[in-house]
Every structure is written in C-alpha cells, then in structure tokens.
C-alpha atoms as an extended CHARMM CRD file, in Angstrom:
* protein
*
       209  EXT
         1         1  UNK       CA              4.4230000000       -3.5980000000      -19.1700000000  PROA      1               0.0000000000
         2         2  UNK       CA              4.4160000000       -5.2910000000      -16.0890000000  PROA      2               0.0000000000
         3         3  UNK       CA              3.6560000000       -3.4450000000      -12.5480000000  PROA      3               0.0000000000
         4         4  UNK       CA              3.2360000000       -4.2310000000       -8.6130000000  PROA      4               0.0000000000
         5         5  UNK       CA              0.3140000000       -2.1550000000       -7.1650000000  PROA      5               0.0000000000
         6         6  UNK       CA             -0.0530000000       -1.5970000000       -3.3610000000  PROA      6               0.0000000000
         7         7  UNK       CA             -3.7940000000       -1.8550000000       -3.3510000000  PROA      7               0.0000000000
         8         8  UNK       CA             -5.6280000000       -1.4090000000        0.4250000000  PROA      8               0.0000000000
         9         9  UNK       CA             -9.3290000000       -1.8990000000        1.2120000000  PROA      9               0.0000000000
        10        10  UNK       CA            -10.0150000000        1.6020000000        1.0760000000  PROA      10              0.0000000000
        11        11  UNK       CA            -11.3720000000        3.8260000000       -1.5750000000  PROA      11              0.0000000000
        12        12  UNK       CA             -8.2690000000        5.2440000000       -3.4380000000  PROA      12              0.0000000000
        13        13  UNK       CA             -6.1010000000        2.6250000000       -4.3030000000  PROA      13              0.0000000000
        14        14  UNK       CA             -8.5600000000        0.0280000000       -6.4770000000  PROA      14              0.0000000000
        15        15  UNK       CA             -9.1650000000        3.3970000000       -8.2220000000  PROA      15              0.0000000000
        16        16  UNK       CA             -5.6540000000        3.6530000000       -8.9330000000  PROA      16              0.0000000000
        17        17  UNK       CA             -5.0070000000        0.2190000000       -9.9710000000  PROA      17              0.0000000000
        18        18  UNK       CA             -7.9560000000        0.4980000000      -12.3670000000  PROA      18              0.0000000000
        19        19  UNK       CA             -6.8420000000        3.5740000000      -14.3930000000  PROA      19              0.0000000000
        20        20  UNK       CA             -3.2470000000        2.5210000000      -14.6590000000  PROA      20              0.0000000000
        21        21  UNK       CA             -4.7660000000       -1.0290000000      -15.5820000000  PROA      21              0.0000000000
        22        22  UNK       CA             -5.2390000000        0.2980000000      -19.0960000000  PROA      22              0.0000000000
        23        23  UNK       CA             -1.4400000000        0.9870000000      -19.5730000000  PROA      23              0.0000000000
        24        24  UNK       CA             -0.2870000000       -2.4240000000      -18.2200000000  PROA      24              0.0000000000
        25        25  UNK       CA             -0.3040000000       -6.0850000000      -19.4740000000  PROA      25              0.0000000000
        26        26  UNK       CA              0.0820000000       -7.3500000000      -16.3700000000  PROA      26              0.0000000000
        27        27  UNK       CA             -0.4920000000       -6.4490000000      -12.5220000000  PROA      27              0.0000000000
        28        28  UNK       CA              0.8230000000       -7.9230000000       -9.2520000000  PROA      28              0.0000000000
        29        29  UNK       CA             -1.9500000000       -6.9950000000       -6.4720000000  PROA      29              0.0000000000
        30        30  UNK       CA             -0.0340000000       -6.5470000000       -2.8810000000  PROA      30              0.0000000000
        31        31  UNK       CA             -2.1210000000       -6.3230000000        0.0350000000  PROA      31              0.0000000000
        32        32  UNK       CA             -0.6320000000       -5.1570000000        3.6110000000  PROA      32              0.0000000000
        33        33  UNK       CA             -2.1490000000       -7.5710000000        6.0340000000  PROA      33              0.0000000000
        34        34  UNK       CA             -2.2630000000       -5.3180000000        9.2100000000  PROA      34              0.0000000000
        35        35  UNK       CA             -3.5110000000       -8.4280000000       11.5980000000  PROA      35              0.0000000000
        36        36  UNK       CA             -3.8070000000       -8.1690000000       14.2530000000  PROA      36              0.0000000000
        37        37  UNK       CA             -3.7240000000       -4.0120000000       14.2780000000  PROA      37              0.0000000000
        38        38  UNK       CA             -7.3140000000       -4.7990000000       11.8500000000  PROA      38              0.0000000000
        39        39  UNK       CA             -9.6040000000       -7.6340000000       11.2980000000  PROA      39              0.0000000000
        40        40  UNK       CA            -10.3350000000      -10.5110000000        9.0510000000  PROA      40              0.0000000000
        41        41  UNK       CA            -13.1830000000       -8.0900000000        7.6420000000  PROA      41              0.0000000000
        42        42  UNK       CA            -10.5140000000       -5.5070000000        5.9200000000  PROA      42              0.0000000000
        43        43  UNK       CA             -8.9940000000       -8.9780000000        4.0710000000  PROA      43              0.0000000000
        44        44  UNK       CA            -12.4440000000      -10.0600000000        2.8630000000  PROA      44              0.0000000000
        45        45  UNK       CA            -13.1450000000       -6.3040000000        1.3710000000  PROA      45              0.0000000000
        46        46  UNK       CA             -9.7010000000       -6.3620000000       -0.6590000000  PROA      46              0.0000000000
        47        47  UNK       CA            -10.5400000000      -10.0530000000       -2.0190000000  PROA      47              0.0000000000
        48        48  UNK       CA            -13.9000000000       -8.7930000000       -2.7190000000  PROA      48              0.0000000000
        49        49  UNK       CA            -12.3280000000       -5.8660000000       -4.3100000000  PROA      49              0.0000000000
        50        50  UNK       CA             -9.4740000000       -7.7480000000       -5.8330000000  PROA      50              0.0000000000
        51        51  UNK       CA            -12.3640000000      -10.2370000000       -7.4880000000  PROA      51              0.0000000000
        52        52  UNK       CA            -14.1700000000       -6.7980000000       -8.8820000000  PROA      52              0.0000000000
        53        53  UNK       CA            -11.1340000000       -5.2490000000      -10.5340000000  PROA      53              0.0000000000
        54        54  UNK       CA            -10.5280000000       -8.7020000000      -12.5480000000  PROA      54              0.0000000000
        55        55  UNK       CA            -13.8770000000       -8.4330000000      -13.9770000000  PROA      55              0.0000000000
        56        56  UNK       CA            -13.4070000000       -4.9220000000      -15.1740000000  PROA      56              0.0000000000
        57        57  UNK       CA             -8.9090000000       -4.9760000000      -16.5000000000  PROA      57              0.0000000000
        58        58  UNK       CA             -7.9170000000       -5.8250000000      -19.5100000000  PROA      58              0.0000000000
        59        59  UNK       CA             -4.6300000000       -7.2160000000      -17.7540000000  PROA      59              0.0000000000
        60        60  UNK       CA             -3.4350000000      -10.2830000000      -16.1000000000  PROA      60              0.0000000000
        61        61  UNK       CA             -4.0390000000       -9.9650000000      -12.3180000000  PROA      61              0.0000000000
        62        62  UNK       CA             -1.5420000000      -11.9260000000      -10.0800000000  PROA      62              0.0000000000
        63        63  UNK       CA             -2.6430000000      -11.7820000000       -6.3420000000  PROA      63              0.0000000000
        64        64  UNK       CA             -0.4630000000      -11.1210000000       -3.1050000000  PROA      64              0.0000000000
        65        65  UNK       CA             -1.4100000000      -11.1470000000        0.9660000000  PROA      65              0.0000000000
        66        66  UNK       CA              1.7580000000      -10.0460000000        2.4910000000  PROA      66              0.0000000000
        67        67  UNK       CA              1.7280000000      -10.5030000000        6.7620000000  PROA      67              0.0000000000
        68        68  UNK       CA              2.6370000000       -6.1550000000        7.3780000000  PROA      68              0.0000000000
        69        69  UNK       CA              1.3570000000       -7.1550000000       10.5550000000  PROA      69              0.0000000000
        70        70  UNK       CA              4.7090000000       -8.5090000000       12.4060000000  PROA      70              0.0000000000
        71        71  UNK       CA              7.2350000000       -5.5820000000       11.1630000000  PROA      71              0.0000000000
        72        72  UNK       CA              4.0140000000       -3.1960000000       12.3820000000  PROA      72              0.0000000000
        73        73  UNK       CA              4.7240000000       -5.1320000000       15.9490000000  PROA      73              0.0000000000
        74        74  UNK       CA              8.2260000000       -4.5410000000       15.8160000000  PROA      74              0.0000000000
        75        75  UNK       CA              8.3040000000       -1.1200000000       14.7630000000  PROA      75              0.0000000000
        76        76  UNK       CA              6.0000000000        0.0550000000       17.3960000000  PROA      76              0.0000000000
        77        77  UNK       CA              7.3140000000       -1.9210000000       19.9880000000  PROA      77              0.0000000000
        78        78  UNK       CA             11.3290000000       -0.3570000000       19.1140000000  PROA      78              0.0000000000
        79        79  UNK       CA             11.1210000000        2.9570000000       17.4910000000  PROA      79              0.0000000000
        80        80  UNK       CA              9.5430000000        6.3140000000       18.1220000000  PROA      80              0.0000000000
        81        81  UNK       CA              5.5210000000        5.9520000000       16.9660000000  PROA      81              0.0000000000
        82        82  UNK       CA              4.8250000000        9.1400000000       15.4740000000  PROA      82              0.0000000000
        83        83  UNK       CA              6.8080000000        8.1830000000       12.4930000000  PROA      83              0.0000000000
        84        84  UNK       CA              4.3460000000        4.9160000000       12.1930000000  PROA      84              0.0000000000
        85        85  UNK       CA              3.4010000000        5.7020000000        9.0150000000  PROA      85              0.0000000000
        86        86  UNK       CA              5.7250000000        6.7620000000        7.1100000000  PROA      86              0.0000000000
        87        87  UNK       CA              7.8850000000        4.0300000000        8.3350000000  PROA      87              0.0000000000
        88        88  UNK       CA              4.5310000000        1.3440000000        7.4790000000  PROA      88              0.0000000000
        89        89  UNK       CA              4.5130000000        2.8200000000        3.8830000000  PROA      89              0.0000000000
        90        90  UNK       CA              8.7850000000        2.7200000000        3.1860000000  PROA      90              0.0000000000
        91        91  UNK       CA              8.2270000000       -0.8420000000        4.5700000000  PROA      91              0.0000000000
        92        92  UNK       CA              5.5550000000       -1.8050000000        2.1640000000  PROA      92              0.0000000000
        93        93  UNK       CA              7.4350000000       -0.4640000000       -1.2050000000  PROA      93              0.0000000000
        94        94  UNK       CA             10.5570000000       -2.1470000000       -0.0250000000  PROA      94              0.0000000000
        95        95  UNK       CA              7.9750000000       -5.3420000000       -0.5230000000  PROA      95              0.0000000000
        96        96  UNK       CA              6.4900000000       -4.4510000000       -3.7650000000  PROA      96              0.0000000000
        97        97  UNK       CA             10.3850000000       -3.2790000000       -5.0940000000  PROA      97              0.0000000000
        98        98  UNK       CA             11.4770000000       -7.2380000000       -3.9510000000  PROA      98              0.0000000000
        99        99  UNK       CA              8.5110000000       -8.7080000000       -5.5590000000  PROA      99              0.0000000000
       100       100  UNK       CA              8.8340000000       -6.4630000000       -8.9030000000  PROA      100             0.0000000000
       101       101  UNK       CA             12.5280000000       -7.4580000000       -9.1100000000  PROA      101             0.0000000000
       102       102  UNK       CA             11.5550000000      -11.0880000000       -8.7310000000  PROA      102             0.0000000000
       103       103  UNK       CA              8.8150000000      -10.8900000000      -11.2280000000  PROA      103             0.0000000000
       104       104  UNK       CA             10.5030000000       -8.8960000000      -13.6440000000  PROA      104             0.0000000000
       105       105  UNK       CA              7.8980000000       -5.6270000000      -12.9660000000  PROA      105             0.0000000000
       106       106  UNK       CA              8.7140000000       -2.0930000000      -14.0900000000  PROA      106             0.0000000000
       107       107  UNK       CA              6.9530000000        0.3310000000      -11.6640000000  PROA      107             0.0000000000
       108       108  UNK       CA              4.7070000000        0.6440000000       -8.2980000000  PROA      108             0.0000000000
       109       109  UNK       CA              1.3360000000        1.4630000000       -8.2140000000  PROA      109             0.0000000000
       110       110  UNK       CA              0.2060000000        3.8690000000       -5.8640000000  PROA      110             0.0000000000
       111       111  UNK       CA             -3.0810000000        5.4970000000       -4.8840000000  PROA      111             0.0000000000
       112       112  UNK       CA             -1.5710000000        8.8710000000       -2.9060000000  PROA      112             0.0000000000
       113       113  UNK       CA             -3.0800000000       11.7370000000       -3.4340000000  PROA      113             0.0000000000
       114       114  UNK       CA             -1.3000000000       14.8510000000       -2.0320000000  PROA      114             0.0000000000
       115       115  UNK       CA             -2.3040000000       15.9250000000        1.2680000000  PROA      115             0.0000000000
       116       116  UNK       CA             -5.5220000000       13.7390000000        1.7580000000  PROA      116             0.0000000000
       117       117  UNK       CA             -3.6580000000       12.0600000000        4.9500000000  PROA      117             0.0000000000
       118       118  UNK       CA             -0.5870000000       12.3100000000        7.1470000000  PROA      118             0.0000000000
       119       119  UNK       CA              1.1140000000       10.0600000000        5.0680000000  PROA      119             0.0000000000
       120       120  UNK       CA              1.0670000000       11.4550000000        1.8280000000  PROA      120             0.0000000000
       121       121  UNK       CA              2.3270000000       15.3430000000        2.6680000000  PROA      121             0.0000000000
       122       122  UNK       CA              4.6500000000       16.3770000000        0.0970000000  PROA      122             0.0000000000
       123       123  UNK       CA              7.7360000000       16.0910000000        2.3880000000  PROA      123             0.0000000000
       124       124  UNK       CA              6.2400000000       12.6530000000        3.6990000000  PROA      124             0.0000000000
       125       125  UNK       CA              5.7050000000       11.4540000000        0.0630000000  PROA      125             0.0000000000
       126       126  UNK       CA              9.3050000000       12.5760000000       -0.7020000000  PROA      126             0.0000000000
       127       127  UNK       CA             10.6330000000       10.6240000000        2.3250000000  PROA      127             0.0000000000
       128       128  UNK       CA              8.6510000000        7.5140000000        1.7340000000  PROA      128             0.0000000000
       129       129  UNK       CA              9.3680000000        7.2690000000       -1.5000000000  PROA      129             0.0000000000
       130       130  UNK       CA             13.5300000000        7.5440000000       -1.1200000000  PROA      130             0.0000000000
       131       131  UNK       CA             13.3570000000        3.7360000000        0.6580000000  PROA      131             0.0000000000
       132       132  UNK       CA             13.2820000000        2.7920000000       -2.9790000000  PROA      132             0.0000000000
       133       133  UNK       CA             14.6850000000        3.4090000000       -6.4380000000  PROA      133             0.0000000000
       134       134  UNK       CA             12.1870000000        1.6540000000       -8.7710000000  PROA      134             0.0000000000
       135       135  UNK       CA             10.0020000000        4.4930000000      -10.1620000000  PROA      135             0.0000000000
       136       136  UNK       CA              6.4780000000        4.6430000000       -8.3880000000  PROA      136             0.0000000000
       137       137  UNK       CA              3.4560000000        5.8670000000      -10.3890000000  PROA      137             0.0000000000
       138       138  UNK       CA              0.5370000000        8.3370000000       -8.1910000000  PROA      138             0.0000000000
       139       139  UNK       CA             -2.3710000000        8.4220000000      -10.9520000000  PROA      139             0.0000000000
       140       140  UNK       CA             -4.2460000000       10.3310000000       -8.1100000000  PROA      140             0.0000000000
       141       141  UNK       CA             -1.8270000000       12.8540000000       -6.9620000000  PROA      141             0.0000000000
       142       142  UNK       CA             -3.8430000000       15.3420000000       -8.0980000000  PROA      142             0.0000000000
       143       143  UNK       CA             -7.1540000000       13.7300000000       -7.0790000000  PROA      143             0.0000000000
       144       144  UNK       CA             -9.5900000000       15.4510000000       -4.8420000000  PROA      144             0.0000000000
       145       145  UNK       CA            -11.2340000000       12.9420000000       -2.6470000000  PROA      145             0.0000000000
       146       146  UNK       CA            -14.5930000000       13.6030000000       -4.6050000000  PROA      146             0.0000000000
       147       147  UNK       CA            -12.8660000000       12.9660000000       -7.7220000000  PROA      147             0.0000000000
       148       148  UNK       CA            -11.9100000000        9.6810000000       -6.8190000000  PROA      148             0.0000000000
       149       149  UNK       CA            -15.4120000000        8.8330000000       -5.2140000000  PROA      149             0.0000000000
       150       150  UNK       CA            -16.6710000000        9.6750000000       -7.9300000000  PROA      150             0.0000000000
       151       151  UNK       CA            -14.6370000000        6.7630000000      -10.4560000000  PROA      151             0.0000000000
       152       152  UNK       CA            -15.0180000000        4.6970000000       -8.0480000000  PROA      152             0.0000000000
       153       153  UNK       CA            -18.8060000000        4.7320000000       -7.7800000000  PROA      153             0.0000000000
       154       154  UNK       CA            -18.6790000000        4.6430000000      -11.4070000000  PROA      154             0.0000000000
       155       155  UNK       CA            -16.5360000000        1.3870000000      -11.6840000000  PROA      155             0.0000000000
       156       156  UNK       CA            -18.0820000000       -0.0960000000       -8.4850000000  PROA      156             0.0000000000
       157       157  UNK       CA            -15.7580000000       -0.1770000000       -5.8240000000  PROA      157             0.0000000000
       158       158  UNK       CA            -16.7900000000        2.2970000000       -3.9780000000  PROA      158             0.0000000000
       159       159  UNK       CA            -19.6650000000        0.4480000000       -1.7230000000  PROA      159             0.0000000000
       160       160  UNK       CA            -17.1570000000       -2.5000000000       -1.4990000000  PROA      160             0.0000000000
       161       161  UNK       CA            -14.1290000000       -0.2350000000        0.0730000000  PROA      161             0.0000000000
       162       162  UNK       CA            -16.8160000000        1.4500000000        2.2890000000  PROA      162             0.0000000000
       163       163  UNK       CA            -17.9950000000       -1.7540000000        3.6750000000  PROA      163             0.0000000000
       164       164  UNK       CA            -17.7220000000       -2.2860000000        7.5570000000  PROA      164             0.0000000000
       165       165  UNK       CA            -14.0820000000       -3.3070000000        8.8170000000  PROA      165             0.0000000000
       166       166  UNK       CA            -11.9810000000       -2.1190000000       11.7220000000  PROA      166             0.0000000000
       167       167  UNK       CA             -9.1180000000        0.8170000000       10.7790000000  PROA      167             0.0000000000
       168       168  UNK       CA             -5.5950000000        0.4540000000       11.4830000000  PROA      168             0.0000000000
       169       169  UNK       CA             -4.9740000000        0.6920000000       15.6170000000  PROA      169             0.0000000000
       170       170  UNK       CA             -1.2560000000        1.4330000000       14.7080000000  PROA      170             0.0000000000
       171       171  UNK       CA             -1.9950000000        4.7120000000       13.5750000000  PROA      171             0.0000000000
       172       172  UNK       CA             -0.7600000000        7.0930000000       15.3680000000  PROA      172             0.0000000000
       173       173  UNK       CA             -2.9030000000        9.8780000000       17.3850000000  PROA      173             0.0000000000
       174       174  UNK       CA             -0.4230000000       12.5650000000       16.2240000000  PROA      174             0.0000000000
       175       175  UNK       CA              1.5200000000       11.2100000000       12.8540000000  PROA      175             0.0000000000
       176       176  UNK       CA              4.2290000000       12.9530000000       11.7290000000  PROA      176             0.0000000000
       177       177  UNK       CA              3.4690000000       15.2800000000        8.9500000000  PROA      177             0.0000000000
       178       178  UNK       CA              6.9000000000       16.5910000000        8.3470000000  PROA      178             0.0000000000
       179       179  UNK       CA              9.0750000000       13.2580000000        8.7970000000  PROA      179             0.0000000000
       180       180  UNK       CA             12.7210000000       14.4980000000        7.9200000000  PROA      180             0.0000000000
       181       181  UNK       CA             14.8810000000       11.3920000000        6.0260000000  PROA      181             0.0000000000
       182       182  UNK       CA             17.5430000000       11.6990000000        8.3520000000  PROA      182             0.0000000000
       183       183  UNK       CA             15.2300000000       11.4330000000       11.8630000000  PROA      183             0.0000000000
       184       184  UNK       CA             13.3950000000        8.1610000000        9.7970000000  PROA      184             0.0000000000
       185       185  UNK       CA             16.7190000000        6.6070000000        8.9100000000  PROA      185             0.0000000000
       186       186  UNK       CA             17.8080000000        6.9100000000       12.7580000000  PROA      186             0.0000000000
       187       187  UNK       CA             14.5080000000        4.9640000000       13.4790000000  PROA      187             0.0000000000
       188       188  UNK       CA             14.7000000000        2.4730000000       10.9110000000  PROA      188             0.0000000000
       189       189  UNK       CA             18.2450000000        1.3010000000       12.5880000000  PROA      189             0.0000000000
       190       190  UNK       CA             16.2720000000        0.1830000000       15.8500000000  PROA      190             0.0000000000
       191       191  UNK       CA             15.1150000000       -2.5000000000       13.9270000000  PROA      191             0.0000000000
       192       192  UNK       CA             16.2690000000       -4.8720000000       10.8630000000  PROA      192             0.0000000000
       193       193  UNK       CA             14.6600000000       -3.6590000000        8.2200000000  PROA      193             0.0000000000
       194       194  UNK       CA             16.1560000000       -5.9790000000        5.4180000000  PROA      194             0.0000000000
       195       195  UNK       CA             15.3260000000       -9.2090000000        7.9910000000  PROA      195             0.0000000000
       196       196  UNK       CA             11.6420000000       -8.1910000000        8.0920000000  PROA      196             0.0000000000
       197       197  UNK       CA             11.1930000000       -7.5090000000        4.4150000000  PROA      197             0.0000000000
       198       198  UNK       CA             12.8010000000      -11.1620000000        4.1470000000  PROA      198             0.0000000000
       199       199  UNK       CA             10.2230000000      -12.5500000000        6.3910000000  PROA      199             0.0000000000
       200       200  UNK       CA              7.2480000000      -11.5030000000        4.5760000000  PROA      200             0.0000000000
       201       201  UNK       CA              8.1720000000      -11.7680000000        1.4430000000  PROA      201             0.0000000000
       202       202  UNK       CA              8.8800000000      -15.5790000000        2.0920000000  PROA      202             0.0000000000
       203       203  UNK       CA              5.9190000000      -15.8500000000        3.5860000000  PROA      203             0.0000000000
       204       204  UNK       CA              3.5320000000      -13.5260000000        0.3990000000  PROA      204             0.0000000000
       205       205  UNK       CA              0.7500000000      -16.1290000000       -0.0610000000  PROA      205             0.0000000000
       206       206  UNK       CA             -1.0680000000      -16.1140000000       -3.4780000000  PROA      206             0.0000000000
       207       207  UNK       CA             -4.7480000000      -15.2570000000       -3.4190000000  PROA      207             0.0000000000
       208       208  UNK       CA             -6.6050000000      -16.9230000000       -6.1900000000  PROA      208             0.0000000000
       209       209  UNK       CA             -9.5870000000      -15.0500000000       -7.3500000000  PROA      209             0.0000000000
C-alpha cells in the first residue's frame, strides 16, 4: 500500500508516520510550508525529521515541501479568522487527496489526536475531514500527549520536533472549536479554493533526503 502523510515539525505527526510506516510500502511525506507566518528553522526540523524517519521505515519515502504559506495569506486576508484552522487543515488534505490521486496512494496520514488542540475537536475533525473523500487514517486518536512523547523519545524524534523554531502567527487567538460545515463552506467561497490547491501543488518541490 501506498499513502500521503501530512507530517509537521512538531511532535505528533513523525510519530504517526512511523507506526503506520509498518503497514505501508510506500510513503509520500507532505510538509505545509507556513512562510512567512514561521521561519526557515520549522523547514530545517521537518528535513531533519524527514532524514530520521528514513533511517528507521521499512518503506520507500518520497518527499514533498508544499508553499501553505500563500492560501494562509489569502484566507486571512478574505474570510473570517477564527475559522483559520480548520480552514488551514481542509486546505492541506485537499493537497495530499491531489497528490495521492496523482501518485496512485490509498489513504492520508494523520497525526490528530482528539481534543489535544482547537483543531482536532470531534466536530472540528468531522468538518475538516468532509473537504475530502479519500479515507484518512488517525493512528493517534486515542493518544494522550504523554503517550506519544513517549514513542517518540523512544524512536528519536522527539528532541528533533522540540528543537527551537517560531509557531504559526496565523493562529488564531480564539480558534473556533465548534466550526459548523455550513458557516466553513460560506467562508471557503470568499476565496478560490480549487485555484489555490492548483497553485501549490504545481509548485510541491521534492526534498531529497
């Protein structure tokens, strides 16, 4: 089997990837590049991380920066901010559905785990994940945050996602934690959503590692 993981800097995601690693012959590594809402530090941690995981998967690893950055610039310069992300994350598996059509993939990778953030509420979850009909696997849905600290120490990603880097600015101060579909849709028509996905999926650059 063949699958696209969204993989971030951060702690929960190379976890993620890993486990379901064991299950797939091949994974497609997308990275949101949030520039210029983050730095060039939060790119160097996912390489580093990206260069960690293919020393410990059995699978092929194919490697994806995708510029996030210019739809996050449109959407919070048209539409209504507290739905930044939840928007942000329908945005980035419309990219990973294109790129698993186009490469033939079966599933998403994910690294939710319910309730940790704003995000990943179980109405939010259910709205993000409607902006899509390829299924999307959540090894850590049921993940405390120490449980996933705790692989990730033991596979060694853990010091590399906590490594220095700036956060996201185009978070919100008060996210939505109870997006309704029908208020998100209404957003998502102040901009072109199929345009931007076009953009930066012509524009994907390959990372070698």
């Amino acid at each position: 089997m063949k699958f696209v993981a969204l993989m971030s800097s951060g702690i929960d995601s190379p976890v993620a990837t890993y486990l379901l690693s064991k299950k797939a012959d091949e994974l497609i590594l997308l990275h949101a590049d949030n520039r210029p809402f983050t730095d060039d530090r939060e790119i160097e941690k996912f390489i580093t991380l990206a260069k960690h995981l293919k020393t410990l998967v059995p699978s092929k690893l194919t490697t994806l920066l995708l510029s996030h950055g210019q739809s996050l610039e449109c959407y919070k310069m048209h539409c209504n901010n507290k739905y930044t992300c939840v928007v942000c994350k329908r945005m980035m598996l419309r990219y990973a559905e294109a790129i698993a059509q186009k490469e033939h993939a079966e599933a998403i990778v994910m690294g939710d785990s319910l309730g940790q953030v704003a995000s990943q509420t179980l109405q939010n979850l259910r709205v993000v994940e409607q902006a899509v009909s390829i299924p999307i696997l959540r090894p850590l849905i049921g993940f405390d945050k120490e449980d996933t600290i705790k692989i990730a120490k033991q596979i060694g990603t853990f010091d590399l996602s906590i490594a220095k880097a700036d956060g996201c600015a185009a978070v919100p101060i008060k996210p939505s934690t109870q997006a309704r579909l029908e208020h998100i849709l209404a957003e998502e028509q102040k901009i072109n959503i199929a345009e931007l996905v076009q953009n930066v999926i012509s524009q994907a650059k390959v990372v070698t590692l």
